[in-house]
Structures are given as structure tokens and as C-alpha cells.
C-alpha positions as CSV (number, residue, x, y, z in Angstrom):
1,X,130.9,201.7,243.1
2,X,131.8,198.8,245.0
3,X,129.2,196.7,243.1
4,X,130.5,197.1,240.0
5,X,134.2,196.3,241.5
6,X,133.1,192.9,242.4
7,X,131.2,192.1,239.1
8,X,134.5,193.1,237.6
9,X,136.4,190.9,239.8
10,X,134.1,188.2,239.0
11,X,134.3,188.9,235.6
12,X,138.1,189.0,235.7
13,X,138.5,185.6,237.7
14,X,135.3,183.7,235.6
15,X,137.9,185.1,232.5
16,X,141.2,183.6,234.2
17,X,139.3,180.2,234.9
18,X,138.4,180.2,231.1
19,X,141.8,180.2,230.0
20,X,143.5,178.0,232.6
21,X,140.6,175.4,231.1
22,X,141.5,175.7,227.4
23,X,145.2,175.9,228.5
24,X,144.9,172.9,230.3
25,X,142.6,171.0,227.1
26,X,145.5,172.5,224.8
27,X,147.9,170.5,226.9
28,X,146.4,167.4,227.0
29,X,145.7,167.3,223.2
30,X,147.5,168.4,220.0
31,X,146.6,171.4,218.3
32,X,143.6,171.9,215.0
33,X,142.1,168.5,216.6
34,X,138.5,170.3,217.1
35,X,135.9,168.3,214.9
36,X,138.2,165.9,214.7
37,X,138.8,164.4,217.5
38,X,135.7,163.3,219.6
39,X,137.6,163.6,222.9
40,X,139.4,167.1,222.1
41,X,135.8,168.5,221.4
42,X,134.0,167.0,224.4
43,X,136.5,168.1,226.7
44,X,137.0,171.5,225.3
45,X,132.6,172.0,225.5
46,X,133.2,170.6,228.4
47,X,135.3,173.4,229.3
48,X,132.9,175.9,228.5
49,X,129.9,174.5,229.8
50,X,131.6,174.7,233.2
51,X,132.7,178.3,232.4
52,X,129.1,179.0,231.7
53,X,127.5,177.7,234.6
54,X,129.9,179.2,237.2
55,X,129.6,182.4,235.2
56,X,125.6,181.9,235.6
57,X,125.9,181.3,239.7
58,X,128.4,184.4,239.8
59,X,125.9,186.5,237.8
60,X,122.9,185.3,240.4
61,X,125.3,186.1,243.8
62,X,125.7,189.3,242.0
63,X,122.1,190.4,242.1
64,X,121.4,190.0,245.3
65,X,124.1,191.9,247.0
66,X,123.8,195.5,248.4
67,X,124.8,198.4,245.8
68,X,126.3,200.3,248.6
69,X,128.1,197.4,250.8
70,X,127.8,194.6,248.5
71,X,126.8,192.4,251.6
72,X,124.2,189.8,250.7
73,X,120.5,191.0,250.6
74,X,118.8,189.2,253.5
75,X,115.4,188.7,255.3
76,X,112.8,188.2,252.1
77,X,109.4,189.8,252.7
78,X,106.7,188.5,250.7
79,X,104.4,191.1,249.7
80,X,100.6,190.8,247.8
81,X,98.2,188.2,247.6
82,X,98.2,185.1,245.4
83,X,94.3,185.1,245.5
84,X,94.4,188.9,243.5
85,X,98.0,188.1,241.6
86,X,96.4,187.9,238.0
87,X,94.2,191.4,238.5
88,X,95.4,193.9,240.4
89,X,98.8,192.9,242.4
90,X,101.2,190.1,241.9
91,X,103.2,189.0,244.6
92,X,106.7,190.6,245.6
93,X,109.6,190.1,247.5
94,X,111.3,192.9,249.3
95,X,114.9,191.7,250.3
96,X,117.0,194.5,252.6
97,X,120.3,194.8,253.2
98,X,121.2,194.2,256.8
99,X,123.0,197.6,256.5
100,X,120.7,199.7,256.4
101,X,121.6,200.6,253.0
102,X,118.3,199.3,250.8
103,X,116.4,196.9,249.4
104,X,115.3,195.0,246.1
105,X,112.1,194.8,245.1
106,X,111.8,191.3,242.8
107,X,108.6,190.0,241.6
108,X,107.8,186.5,242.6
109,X,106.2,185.0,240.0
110,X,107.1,186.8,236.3
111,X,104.2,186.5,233.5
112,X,105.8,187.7,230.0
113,X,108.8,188.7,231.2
114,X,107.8,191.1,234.3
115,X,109.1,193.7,235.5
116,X,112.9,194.1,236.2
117,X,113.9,193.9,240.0
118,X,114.0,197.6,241.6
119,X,116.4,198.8,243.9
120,X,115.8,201.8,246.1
121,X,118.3,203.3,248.4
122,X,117.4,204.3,251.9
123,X,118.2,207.7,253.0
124,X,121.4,208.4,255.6
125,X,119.4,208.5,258.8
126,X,116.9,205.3,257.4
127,X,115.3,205.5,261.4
128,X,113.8,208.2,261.2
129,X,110.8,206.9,260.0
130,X,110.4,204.9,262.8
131,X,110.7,207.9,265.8
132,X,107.1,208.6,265.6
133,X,106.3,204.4,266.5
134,X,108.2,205.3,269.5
135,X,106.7,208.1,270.4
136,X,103.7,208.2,273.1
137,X,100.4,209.7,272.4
């Protein structure tokens, strides 16, 4: 749930920079000038453009935070082999949240598209598969 409260935050705020832009090209200029004037319509794409990209680099942060925490993922492992990508296994990275909460599967290199990015949720007690590494035969 708190993922989706930050993309909504981020949604709200990249919404709130878009109109103190306009605002601010409004002011500058007088109104119906669009097509017009070259300057109006450079600034006011301008504008947008900017809106666009920050909205783009919001969108990216987004998608790699933890569901659960929304900390950012951390500590890529590359899984696969380049040498058999084509045939049987393309190449993956596996990020984790430091949490303990999951991790996103992403594939490297996408062909046609690819596959989206998978997350998977660890379980509460995410050590126990570990207890029978510690264990002595």
C-alpha cells in the first residue's frame, strides 16, 4: 500500500510542477498567443518537455523500490549466461530489498518487448531457508 502512496505523491507533486510551469508561462506572456507567438510556444513546450522528463525519472525511481517498504531495491545479481541468451536462458537481474521484504526479477537484455519485471514477496521469517547452511552434518 505504501507503493502506491508514493506513486500518488509523485503523481500529485509532477501535477503541481505542471501547473506552477504553465502559471508561470501565462505570466510572462499574454493570453491566445499559442501559434502565434514563437516565444509563448517554445517556452510553453518547453514547459512540458520538462514535465515529461521528470515525470519519466519519477516513473523509473518508482520501479525499483520495495512494494512493502518502498526502500530502494539494492545489490543486482546477474543471473544466466550471455553465451546461451538467444536459446534457452537470457540473462537476469535479481535486485532485493535490503529489508528482507523481496526482490525484482528484470530481464537484462529485452528482445520484442520481453517479459515484464516480476516481483516476488519473501515470506515473514525469509531465514529460514538458510537454518539448514548452518547446520552441521
Amino acid at each position: 500500500m505504501r507503493w502506491w502512496l508514493l506513486l500518488v505523491a509523485k503523481l500529485a507533486l509532477l501535477g503541481a510542477l505542471h501547473l506552477a510551469l504553465i502559471l508561470a508561462v501565462n505570466h510572462f506572456f499574454p493570453q491566445d498567443r499559442m501559434g502565434k507567438d514563437l516565444d509563448y510556444t517554445f517556452w510553453l513546450l518547453a514547459a512540458h518537455i520538462l514535465v515529461f522528463l521528470v515525470g519519466y525519472a519519477l516513473w523509473i525511481d518508482q520501479r525499483y523500490r520495495c512494494r512493502s517498504c518502498c526502500s530502494r531495491l539494492r545489490m543486482p545479481l546477474a543471473e544466466g549466461n550471455w553465451s546461451r541468451a538467444v536459446l534457452f536462458a537470457p540473462p537476469k537481474l535479481e535486485w532485493i530489498c535490503p529489508h528482507g521484504h523481496g526482490a525484482m526479477r528484470q530481464e537484462e537484455f529485452k528482445i520484442g518487448g520481453g517479459k515484464p519485471d516480476v516481483w516476488t514477496e519473501n515470506e515473514k521469517d525469509f531465514w529460514k531457508a538458510f537454518e539448514d547452511a548452518w547446520r552441521k552434518n
